[in-house]
mmCIF file of the C-alpha atoms, coordinates in Angstrom:
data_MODEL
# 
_entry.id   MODEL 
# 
loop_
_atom_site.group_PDB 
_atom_site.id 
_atom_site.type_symbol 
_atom_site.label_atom_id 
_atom_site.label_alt_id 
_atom_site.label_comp_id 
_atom_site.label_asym_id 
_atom_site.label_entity_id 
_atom_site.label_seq_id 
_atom_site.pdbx_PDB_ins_code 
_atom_site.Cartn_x 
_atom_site.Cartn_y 
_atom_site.Cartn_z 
_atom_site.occupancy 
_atom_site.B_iso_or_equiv 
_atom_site.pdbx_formal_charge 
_atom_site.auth_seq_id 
_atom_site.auth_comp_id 
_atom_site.auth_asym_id 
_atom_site.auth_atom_id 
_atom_site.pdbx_PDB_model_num 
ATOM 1   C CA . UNK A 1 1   ? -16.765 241.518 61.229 1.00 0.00 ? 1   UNK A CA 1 
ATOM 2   C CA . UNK A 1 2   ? -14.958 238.202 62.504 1.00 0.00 ? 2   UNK A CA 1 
ATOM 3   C CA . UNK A 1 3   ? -12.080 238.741 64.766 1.00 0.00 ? 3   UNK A CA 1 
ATOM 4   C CA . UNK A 1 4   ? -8.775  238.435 62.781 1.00 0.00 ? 4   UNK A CA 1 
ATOM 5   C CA . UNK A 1 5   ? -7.416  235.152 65.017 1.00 0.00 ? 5   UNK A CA 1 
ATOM 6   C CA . UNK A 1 6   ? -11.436 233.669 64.527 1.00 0.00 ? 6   UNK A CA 1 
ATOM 7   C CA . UNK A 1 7   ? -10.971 230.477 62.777 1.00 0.00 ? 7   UNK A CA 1 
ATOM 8   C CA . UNK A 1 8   ? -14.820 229.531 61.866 1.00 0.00 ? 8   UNK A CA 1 
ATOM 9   C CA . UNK A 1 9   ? -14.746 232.498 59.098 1.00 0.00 ? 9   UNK A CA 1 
ATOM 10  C CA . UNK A 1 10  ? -11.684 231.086 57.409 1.00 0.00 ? 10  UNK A CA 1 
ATOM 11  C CA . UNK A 1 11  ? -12.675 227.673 57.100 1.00 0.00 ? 11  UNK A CA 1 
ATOM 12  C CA . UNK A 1 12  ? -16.598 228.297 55.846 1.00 0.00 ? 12  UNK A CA 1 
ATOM 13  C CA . UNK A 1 13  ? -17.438 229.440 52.203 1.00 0.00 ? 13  UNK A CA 1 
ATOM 14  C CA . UNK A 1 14  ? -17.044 233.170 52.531 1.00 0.00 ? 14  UNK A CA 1 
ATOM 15  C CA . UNK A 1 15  ? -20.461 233.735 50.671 1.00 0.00 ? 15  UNK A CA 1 
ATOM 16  C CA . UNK A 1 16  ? -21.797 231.505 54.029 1.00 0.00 ? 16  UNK A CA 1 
ATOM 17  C CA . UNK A 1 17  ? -20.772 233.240 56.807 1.00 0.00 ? 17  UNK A CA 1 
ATOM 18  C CA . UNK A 1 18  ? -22.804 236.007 56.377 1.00 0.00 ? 18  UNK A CA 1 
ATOM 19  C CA . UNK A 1 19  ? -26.135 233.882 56.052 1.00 0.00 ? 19  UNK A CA 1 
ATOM 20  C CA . UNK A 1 20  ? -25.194 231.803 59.883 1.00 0.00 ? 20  UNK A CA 1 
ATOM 21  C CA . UNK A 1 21  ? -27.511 232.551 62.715 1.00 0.00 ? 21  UNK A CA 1 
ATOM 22  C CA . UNK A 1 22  ? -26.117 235.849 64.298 1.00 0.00 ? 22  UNK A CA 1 
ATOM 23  C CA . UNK A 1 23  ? -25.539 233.820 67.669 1.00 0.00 ? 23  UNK A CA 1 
ATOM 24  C CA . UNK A 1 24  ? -23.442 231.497 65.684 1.00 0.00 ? 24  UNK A CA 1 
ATOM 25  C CA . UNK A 1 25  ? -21.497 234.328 64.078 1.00 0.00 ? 25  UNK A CA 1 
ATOM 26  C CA . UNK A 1 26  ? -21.132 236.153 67.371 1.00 0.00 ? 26  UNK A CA 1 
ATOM 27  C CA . UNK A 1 27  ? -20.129 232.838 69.141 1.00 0.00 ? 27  UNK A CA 1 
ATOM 28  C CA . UNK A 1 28  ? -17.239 231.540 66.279 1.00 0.00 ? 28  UNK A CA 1 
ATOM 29  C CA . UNK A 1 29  ? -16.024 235.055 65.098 1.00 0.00 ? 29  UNK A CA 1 
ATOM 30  C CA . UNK A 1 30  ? -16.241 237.758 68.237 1.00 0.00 ? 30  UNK A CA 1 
ATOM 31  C CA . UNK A 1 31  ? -13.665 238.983 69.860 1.00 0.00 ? 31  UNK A CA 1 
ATOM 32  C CA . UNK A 1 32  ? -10.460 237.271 71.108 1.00 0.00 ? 32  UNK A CA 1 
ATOM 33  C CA . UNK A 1 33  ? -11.944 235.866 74.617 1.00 0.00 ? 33  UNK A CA 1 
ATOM 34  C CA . UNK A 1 34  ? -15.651 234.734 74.644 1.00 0.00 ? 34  UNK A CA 1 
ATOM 35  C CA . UNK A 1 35  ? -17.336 233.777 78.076 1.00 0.00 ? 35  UNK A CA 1 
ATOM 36  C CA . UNK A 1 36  ? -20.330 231.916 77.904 1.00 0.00 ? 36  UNK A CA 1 
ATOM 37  C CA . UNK A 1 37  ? -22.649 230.227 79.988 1.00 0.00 ? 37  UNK A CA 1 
ATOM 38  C CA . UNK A 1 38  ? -25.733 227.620 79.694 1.00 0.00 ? 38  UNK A CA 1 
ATOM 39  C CA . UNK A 1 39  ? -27.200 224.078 80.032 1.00 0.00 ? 39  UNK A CA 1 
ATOM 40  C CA . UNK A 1 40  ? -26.454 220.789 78.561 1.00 0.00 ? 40  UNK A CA 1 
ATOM 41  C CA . UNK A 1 41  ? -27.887 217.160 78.803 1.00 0.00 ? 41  UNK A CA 1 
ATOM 42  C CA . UNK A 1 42  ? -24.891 214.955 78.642 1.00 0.00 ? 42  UNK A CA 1 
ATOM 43  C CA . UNK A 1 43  ? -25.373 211.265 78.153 1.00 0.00 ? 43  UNK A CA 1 
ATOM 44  C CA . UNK A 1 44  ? -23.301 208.514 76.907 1.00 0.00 ? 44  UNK A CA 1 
ATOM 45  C CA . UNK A 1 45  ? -22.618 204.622 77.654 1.00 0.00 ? 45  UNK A CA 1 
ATOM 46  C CA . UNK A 1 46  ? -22.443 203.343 81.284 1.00 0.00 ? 46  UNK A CA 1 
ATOM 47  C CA . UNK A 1 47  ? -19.990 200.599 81.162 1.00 0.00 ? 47  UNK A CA 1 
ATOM 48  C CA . UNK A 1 48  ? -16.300 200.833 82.609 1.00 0.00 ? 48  UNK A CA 1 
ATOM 49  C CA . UNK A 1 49  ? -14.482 201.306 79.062 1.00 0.00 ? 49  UNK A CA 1 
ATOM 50  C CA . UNK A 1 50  ? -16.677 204.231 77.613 1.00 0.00 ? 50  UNK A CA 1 
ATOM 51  C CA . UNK A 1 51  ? -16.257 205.887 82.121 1.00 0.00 ? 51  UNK A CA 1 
ATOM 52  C CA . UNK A 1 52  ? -12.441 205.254 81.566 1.00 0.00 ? 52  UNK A CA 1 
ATOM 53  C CA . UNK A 1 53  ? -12.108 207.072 77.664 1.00 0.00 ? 53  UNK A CA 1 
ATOM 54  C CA . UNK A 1 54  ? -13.891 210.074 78.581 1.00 0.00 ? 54  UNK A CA 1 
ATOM 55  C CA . UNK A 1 55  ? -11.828 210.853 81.559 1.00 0.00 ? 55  UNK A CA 1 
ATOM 56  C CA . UNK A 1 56  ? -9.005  210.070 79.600 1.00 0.00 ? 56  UNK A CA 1 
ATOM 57  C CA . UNK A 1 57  ? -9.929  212.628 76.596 1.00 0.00 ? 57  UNK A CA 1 
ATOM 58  C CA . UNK A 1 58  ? -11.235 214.939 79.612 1.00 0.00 ? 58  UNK A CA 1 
ATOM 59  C CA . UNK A 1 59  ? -15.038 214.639 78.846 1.00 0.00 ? 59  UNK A CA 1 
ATOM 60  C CA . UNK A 1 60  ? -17.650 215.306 80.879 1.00 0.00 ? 60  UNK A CA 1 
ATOM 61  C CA . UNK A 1 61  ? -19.650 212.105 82.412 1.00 0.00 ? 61  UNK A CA 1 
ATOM 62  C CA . UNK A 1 62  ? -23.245 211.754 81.500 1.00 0.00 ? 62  UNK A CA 1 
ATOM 63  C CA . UNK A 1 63  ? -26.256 214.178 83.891 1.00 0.00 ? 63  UNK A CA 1 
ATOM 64  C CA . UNK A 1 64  ? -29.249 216.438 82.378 1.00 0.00 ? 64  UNK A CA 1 
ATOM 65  C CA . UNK A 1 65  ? -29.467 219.713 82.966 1.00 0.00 ? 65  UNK A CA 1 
ATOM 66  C CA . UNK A 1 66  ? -26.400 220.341 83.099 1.00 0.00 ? 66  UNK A CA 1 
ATOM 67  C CA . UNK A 1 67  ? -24.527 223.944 84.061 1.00 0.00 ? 67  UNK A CA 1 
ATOM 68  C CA . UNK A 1 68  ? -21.941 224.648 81.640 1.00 0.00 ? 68  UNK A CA 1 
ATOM 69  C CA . UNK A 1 69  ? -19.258 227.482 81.294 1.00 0.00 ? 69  UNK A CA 1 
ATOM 70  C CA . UNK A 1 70  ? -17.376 228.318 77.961 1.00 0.00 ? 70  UNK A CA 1 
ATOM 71  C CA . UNK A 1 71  ? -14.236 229.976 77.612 1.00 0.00 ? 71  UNK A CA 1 
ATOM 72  C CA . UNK A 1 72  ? -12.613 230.721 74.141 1.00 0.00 ? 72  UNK A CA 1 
ATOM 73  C CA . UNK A 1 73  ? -9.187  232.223 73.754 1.00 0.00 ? 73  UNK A CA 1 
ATOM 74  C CA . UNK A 1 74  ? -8.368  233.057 70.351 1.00 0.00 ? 74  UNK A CA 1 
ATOM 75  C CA . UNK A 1 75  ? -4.651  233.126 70.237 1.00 0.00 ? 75  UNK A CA 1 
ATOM 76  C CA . UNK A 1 76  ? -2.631  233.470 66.857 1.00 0.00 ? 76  UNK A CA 1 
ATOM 77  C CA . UNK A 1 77  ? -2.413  229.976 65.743 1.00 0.00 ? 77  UNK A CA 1 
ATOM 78  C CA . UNK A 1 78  ? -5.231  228.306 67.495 1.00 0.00 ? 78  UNK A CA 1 
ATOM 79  C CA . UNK A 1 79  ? -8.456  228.704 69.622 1.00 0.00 ? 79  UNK A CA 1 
ATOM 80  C CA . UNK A 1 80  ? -8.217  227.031 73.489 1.00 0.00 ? 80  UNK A CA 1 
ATOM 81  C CA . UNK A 1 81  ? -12.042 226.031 74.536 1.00 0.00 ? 81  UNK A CA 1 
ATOM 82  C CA . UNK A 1 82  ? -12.339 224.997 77.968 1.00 0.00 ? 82  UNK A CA 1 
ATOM 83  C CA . UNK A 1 83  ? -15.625 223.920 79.043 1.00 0.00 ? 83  UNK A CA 1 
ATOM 84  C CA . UNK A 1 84  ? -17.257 223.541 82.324 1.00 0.00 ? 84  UNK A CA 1 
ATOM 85  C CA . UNK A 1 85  ? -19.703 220.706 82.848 1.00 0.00 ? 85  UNK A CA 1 
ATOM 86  C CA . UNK A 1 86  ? -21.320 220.045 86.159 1.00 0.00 ? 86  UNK A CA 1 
ATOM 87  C CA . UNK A 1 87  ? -19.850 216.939 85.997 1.00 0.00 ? 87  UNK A CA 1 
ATOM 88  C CA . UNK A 1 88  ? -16.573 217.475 84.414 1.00 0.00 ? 88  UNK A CA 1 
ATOM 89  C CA . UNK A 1 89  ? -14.330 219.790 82.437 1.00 0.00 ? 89  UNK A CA 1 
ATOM 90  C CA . UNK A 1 90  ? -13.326 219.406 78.618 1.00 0.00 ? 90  UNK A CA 1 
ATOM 91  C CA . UNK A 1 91  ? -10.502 220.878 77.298 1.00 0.00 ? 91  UNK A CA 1 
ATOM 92  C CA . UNK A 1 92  ? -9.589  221.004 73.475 1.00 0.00 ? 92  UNK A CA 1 
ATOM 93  C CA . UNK A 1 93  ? -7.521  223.171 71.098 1.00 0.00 ? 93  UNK A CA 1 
ATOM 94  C CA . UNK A 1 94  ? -8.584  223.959 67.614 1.00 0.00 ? 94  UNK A CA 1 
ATOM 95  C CA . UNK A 1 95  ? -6.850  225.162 64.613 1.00 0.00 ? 95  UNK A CA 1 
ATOM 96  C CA . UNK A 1 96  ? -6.617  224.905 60.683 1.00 0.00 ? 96  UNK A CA 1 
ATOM 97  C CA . UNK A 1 97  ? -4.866  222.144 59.653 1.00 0.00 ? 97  UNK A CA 1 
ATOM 98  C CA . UNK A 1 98  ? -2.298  222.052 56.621 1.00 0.00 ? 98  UNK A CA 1 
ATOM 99  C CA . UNK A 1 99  ? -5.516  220.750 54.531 1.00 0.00 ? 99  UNK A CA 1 
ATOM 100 C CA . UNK A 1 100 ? -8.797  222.893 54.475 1.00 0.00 ? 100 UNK A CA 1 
ATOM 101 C CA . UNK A 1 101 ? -9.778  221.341 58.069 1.00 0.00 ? 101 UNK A CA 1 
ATOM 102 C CA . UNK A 1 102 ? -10.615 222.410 61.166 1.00 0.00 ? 102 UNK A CA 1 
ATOM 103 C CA . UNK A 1 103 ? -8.247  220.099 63.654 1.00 0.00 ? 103 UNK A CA 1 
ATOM 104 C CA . UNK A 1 104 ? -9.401  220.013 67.443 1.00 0.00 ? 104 UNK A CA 1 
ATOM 105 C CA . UNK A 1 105 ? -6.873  218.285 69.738 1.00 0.00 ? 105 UNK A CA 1 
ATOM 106 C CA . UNK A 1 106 ? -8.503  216.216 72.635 1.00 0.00 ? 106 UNK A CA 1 
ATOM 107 C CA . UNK A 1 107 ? -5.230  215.358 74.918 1.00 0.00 ? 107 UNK A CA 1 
ATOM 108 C CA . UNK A 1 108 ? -3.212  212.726 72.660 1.00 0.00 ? 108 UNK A CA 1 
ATOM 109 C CA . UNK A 1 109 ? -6.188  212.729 69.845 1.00 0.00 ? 109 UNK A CA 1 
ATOM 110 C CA . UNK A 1 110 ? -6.934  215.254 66.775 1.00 0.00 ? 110 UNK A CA 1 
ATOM 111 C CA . UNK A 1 111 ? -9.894  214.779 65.106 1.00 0.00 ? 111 UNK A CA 1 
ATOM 112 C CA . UNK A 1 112 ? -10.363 216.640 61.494 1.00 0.00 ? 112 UNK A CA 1 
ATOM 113 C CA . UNK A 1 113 ? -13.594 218.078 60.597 1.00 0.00 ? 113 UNK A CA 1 
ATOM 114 C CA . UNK A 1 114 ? -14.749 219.674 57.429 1.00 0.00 ? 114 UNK A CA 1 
ATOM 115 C CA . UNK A 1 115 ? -17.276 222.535 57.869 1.00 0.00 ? 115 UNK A CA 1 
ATOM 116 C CA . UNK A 1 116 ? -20.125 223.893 55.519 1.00 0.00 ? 116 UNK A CA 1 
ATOM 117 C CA . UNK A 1 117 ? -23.270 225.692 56.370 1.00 0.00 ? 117 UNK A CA 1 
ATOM 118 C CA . UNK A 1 118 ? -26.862 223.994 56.840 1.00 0.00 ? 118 UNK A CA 1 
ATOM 119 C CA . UNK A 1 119 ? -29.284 226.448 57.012 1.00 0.00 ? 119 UNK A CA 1 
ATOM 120 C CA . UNK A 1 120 ? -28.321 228.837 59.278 1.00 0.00 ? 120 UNK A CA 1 
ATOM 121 C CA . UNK A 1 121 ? -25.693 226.363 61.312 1.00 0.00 ? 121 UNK A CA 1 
ATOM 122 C CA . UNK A 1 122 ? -22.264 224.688 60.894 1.00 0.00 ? 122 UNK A CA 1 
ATOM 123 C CA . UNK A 1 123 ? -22.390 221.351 60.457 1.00 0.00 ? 123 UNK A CA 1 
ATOM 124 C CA . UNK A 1 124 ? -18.952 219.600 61.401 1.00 0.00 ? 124 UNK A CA 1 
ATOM 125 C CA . UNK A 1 125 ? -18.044 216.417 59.282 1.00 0.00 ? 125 UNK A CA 1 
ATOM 126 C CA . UNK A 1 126 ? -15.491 214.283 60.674 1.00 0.00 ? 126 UNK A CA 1 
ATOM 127 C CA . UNK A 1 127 ? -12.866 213.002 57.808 1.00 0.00 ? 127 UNK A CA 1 
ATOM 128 C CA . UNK A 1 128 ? -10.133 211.506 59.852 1.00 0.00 ? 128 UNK A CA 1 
ATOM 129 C CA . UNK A 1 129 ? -9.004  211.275 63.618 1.00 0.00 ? 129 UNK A CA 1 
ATOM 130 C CA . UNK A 1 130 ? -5.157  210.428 64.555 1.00 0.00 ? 130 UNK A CA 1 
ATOM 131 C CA . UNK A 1 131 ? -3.599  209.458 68.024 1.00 0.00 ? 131 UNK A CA 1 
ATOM 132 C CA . UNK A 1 132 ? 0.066   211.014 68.731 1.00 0.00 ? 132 UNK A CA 1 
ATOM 133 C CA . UNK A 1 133 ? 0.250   212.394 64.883 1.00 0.00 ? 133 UNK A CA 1 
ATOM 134 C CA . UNK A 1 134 ? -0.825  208.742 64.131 1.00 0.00 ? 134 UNK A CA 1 
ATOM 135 C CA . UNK A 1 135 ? -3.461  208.240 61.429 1.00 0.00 ? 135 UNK A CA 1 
ATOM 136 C CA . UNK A 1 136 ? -6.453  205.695 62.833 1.00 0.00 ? 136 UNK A CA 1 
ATOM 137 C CA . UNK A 1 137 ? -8.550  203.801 60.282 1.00 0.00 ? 137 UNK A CA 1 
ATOM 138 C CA . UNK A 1 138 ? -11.548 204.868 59.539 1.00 0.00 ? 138 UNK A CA 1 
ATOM 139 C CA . UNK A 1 139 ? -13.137 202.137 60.531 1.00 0.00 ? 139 UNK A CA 1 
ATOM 140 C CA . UNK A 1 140 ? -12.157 202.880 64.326 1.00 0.00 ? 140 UNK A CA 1 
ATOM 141 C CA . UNK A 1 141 ? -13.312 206.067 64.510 1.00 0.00 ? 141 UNK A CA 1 
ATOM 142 C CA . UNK A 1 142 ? -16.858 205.644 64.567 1.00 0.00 ? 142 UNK A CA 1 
ATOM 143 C CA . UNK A 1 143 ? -19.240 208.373 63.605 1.00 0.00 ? 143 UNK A CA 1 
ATOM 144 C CA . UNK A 1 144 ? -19.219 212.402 65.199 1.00 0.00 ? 144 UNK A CA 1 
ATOM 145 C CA . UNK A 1 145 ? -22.648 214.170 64.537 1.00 0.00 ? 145 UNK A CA 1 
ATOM 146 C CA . UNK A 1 146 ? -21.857 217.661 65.369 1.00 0.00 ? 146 UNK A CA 1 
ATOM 147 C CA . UNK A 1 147 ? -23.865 221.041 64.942 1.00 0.00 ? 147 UNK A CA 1 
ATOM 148 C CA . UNK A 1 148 ? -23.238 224.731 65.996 1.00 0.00 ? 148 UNK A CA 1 
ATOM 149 C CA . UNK A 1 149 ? -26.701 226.390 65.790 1.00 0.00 ? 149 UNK A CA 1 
ATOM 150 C CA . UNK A 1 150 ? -29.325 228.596 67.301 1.00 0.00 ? 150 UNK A CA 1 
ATOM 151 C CA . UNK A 1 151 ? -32.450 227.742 69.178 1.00 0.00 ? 151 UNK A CA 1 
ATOM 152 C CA . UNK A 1 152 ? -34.736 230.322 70.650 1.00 0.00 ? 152 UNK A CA 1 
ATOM 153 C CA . UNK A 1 153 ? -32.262 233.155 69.636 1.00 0.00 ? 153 UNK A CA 1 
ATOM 154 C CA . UNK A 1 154 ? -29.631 231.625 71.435 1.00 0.00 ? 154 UNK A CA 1 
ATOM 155 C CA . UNK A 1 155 ? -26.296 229.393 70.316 1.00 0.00 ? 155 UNK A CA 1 
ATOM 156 C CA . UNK A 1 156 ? -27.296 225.699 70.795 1.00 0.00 ? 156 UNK A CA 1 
ATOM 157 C CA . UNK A 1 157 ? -24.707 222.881 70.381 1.00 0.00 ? 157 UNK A CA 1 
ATOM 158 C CA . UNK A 1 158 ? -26.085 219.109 69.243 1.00 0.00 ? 158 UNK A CA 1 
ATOM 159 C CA . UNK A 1 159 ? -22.834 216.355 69.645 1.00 0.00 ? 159 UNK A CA 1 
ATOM 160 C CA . UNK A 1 160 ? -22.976 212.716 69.479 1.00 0.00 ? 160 UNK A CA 1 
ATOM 161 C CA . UNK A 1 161 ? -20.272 210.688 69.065 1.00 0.00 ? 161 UNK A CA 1 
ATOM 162 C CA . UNK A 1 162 ? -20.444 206.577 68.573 1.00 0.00 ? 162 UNK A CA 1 
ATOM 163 C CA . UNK A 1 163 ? -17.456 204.148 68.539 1.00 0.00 ? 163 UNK A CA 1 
ATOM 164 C CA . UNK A 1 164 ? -17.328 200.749 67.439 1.00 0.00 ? 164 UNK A CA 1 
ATOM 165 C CA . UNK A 1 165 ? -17.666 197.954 69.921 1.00 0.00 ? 165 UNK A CA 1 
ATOM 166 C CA . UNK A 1 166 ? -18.381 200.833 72.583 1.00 0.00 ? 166 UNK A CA 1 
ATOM 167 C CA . UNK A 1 167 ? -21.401 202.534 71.514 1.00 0.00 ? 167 UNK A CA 1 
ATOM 168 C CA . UNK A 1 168 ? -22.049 205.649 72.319 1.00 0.00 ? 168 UNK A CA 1 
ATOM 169 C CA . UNK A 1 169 ? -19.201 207.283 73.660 1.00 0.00 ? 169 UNK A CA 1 
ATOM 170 C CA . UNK A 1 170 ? -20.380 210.957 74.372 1.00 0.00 ? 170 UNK A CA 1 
ATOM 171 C CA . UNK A 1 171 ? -23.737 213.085 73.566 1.00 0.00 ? 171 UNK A CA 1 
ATOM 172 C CA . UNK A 1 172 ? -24.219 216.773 74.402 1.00 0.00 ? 172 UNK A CA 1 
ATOM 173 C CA . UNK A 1 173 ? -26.575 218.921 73.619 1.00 0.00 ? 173 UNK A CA 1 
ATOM 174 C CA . UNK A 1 174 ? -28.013 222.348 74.889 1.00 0.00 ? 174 UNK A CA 1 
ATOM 175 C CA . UNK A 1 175 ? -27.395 226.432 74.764 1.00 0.00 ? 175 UNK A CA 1 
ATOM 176 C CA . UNK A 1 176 ? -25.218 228.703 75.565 1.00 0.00 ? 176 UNK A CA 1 
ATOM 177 C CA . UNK A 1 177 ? -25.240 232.795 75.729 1.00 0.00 ? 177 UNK A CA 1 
ATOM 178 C CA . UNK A 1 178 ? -22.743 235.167 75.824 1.00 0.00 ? 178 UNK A CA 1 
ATOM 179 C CA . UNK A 1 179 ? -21.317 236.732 78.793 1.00 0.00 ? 179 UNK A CA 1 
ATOM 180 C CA . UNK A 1 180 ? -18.470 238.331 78.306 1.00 0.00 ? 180 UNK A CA 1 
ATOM 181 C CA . UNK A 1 181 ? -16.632 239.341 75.042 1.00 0.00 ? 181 UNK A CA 1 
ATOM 182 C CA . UNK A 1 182 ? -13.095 240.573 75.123 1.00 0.00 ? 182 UNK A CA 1 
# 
C-alpha cells in the first residue's frame, strides 16, 4: 500500500497502479523518505546559453556514467527530490496542482505534467510550464519526454527535454535502487 503523503497513487487511474512495475510502485509510493542510489548518462547542448539555464534551474551538466543519489521526502503537501549527479545537484518540489496535475517546481519554473500508465511505467506528459506563477506559451516550452520505469528489475528513469532555438536542453537516463526506506 502507497504511503498516505505518496503523490504518484493519487494522480494515476486507481485501476493502474496496481499493474506498474513493483520498482516503480516501491519508488513513487514507499514510505515517507526514500534513499536511492545509481547511474545516469547525462547529455545535453554544449553552447553557453543551454551551460547557463541548467545551472540556473540547478541541473546537472552533461558526463556518462554518471553516480547519482536520490532523496525523496514526502511531506504533507508536497514531495522534495534532491538528486545527486556527479556533476551537479538538482533540486525540485512536486505536488498536485489545483487541476488533476502533477506540478514540479524547478527554482522560479513549474512545469505541469499529466500522468497515465504505459505498460508497466508512468509516462509524464507535459501540458503547460509557468515562470514566477506566470503562464509561458506553449510554443516556448519545447517538448519533455519523460518515463519512470523498470529495467533489469530495477527503477530506470528516461528524460529529454528540447527547447526552441536551444536544442536540447537536458537528457538523463539510467537506474536507480533503493537504499533506504523510512
Amino acid at each position: 500500500m502507497p504511503s498516505p503523503t505518496a503523490l504518484f497513487h493519487t494522480l494515476l487511474d486507481p485501476a493502474d497502479w496496481p499493474r506498474l512495475h513493483p520498482a516503480v510502485q516501491r519508488m513513487h509510493g514507499e514510505g515517507c523518505i526514500i534513499e536511492a542510489s545509481g547511474n545516469a548518462d547525462v547529455d545535453g547542448a554544449r553552447h553557453a546559453l543551454a551551460r547557463w539555464l541548467r545551472r540556473w534551474l540547478t541541473l546537472p551538466e552533461p558526463g556518462d556514467g554518471q553516480a547519482i543519489a536520490l532523496t525523496i521526502e514526502r511531506l504533507a503537501t508536497h514531495e522534495r527530490w534532491t538528486r545527486r549527479f556527479a556533476r551537479g545537484r538538482m533540486h525540485s518540489s512536486l505536488s498536485r496542482g489545483s487541476d488533476p496535475y502533477l506540478r514540479e517546481r524547478l527554482g522560479l519554473v513549474s512545469l505541469h505534467f499529466s500522468l497515465r500508465r504505459e505498460g508497466d511505467a508512468i509516462d509524464w506528459q507535459l501540458r503547460r510550464a509557468s515562470l514566477l506563477g506566470i503562464p509561458l506559451p506553449r510554443a516556448l516550452c519545447g517538448t519533455v519526454f519523460s518515463r519512470s520505469g523498470a529495467r533489469e528489475g530495477r527503477y530506470a528513469f528516461d528524460i529529454d527535454v528540447r527547447l526552441p532555438l536551444l536544442g536540447q536542453l537536458i537528457a538523463y537516463r539510467g537506474w536507480l535502487e533503493i537504499d533506504h526506506v523510512g
